[in-house]
ZADO-1210 file (C-alpha; in nm, 4 decimals, padded with zeros to 6 digits):
<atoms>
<atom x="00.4119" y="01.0294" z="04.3043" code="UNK" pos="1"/>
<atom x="00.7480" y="00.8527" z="04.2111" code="UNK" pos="2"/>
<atom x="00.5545" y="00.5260" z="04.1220" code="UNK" pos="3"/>
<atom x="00.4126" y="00.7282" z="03.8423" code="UNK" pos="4"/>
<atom x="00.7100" y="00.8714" z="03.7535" code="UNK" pos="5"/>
<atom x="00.8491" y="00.5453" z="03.7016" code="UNK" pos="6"/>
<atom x="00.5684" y="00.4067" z="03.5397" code="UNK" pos="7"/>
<atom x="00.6035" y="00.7210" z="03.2883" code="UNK" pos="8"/>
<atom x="01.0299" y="00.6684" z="03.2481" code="UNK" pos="9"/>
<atom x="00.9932" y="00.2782" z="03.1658" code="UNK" pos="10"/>
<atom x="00.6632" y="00.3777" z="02.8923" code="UNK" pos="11"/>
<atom x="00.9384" y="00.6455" z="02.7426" code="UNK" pos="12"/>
<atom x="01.2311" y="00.3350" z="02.7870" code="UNK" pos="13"/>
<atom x="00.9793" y="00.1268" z="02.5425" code="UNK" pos="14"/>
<atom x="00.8940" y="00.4072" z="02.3126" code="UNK" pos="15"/>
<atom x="01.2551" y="00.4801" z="02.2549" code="UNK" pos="16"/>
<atom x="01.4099" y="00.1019" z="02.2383" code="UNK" pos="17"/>
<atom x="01.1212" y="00.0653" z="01.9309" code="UNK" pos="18"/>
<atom x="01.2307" y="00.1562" z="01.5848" code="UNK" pos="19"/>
<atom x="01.0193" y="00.3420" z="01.3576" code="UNK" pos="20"/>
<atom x="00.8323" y="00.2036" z="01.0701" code="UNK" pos="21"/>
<atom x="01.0671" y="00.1667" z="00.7664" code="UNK" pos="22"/>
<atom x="01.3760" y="00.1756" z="00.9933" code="UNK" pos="23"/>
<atom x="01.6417" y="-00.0473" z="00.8764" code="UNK" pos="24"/>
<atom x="01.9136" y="00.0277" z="01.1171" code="UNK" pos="25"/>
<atom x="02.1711" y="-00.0351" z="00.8558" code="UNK" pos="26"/>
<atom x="02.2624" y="00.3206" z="00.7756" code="UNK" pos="27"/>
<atom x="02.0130" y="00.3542" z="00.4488" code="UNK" pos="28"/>
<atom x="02.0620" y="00.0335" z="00.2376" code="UNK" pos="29"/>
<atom x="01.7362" y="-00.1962" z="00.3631" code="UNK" pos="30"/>
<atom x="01.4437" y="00.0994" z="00.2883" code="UNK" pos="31"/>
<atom x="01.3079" y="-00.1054" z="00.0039" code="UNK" pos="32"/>
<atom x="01.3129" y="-00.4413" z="00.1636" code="UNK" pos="33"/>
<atom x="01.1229" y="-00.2658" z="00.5040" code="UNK" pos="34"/>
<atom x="00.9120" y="-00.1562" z="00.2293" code="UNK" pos="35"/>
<atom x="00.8412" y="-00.4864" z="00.0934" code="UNK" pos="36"/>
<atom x="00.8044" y="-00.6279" z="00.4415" code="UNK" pos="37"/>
<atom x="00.5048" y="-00.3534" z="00.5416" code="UNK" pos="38"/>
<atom x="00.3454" y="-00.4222" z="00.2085" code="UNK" pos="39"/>
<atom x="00.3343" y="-00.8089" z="00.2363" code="UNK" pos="40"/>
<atom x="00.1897" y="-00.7612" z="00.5581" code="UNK" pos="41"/>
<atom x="-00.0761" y="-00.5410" z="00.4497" code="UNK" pos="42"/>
<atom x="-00.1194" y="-00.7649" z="00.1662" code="UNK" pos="43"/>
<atom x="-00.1726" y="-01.0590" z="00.3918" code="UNK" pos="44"/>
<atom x="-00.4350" y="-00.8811" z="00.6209" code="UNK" pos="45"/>
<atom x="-00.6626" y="-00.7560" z="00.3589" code="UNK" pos="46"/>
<atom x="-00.6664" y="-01.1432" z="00.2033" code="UNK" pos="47"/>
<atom x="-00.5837" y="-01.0753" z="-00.1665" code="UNK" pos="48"/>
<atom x="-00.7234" y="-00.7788" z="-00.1596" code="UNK" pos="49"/>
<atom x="-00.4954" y="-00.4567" z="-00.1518" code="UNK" pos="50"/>
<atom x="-00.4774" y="-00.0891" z="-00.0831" code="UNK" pos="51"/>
<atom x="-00.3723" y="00.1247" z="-00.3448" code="UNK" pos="52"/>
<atom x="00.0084" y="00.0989" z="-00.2992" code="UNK" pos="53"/>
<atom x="00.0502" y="-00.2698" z="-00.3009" code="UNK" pos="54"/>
<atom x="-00.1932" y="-00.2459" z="-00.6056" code="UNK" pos="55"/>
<atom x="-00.0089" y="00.0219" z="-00.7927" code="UNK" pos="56"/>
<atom x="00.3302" y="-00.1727" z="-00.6998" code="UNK" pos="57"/>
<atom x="00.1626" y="-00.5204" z="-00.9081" code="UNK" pos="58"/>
<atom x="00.0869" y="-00.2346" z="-01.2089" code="UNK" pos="59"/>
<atom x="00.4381" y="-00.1483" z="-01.2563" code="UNK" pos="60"/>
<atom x="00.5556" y="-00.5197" z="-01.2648" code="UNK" pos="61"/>
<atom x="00.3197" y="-00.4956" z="-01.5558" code="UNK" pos="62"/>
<atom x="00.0008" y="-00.6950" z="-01.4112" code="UNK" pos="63"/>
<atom x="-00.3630" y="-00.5436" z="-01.4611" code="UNK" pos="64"/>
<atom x="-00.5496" y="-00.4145" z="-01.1424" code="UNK" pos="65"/>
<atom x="-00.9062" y="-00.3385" z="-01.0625" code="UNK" pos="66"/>
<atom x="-01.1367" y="-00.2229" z="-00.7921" code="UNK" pos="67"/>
<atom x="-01.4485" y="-00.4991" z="-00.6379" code="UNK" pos="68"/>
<atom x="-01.6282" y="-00.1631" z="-00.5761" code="UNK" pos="69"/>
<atom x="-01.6113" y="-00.1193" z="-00.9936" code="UNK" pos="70"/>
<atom x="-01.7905" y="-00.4802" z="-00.9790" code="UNK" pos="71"/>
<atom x="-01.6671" y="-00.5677" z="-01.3354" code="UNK" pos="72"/>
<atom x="-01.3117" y="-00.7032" z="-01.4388" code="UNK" pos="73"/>
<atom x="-01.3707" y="-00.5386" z="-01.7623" code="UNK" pos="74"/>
<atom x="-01.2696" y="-00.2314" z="-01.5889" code="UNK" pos="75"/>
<atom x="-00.9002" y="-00.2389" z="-01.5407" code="UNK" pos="76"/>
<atom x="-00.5902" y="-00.0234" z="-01.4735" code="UNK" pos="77"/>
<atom x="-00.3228" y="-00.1105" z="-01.6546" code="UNK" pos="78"/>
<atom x="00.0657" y="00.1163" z="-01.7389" code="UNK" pos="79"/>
<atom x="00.0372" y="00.2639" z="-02.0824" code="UNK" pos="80"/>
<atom x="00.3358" y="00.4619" z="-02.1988" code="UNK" pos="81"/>
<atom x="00.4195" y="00.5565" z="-01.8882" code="UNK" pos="82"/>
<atom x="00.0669" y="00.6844" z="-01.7425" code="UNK" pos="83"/>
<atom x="-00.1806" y="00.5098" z="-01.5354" code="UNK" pos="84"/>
<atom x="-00.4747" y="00.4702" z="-01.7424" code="UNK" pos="85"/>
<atom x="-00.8237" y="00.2550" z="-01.7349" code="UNK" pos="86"/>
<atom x="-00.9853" y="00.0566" z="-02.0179" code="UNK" pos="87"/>
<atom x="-01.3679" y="00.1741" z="-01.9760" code="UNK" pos="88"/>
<atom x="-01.6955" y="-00.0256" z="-02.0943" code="UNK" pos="89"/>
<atom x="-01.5754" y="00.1565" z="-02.4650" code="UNK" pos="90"/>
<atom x="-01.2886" y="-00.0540" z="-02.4936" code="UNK" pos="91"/>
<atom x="-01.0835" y="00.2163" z="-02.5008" code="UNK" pos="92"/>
<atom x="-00.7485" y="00.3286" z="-02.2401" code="UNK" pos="93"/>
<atom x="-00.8586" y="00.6525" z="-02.0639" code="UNK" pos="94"/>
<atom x="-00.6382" y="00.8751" z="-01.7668" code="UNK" pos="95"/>
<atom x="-00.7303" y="00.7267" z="-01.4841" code="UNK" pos="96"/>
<atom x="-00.7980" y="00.9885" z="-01.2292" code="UNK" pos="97"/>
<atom x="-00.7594" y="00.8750" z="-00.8631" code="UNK" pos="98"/>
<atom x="-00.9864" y="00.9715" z="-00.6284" code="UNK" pos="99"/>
<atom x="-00.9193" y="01.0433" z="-00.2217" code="UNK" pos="100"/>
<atom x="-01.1459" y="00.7280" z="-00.1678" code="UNK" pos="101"/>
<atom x="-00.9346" y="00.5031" z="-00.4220" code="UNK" pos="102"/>
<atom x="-00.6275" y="00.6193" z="-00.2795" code="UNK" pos="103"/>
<atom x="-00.7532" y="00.4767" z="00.0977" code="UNK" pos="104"/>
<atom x="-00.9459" y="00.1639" z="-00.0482" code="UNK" pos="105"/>
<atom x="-00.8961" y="-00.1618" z="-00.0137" code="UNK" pos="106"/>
<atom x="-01.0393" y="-00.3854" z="-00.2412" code="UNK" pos="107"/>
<atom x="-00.7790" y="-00.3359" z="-00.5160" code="UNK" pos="108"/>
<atom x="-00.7094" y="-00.6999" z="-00.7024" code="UNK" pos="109"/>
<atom x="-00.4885" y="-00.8069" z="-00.9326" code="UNK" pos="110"/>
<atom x="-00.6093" y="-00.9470" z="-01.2014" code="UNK" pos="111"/>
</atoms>
């Protein structure tokens, strides 16, 4: 009985001497660059392709972004006066309306 006791106080030792996700220990001032650190590593393990957020971050430096799943870089999403929007098969910029399963792919590139 106490050898699983202590096996269960050293498992709670290790789960409390780990910091959470996004934890900067500085008091506030490093969020963005634990941000940028998650993000790079998700970037690397999906091998240029991305998950949405990584993808939408690449939109707002001002870089066009597309799904493989759409199989055609004609089909883009681009900024455009502040709204996300898609240039279709018309030629024209259209709302882009995310979907659940865009939100969790990952097979955004940047174009």
């Amino acid at each position: 009985m106490d050898n699983g006791d202590q096996g269960e106080s050293e498992t709670g030792r290790v789960m409390q001497e780990q910091e959470p996700l996004g934890a900067s220990g500085d008091g506030g001032g490093g969020e963005d660059t634990d941000l940028d650190a998650v993000l790079s590593r998700v970037v690397q393990f999906n091998s240029g392709k991305f998950t949405f957020l990584p993808a939408l971050r690449a939109v707002l430096d001002g870089k066009r972004i597309t799904r493989a799943e759409w199989g055609n870089e004609e089909l883009y999403v681009v900024l455009h006066e502040g709204i996300l929007r898609v240039k279709m098969h018309d030629g024209l910029l259209h709302d882009l309306i995310l979907r659940d399963v865009d939100l969790y792919a990952n097979d955004w590139r940047v174009l």
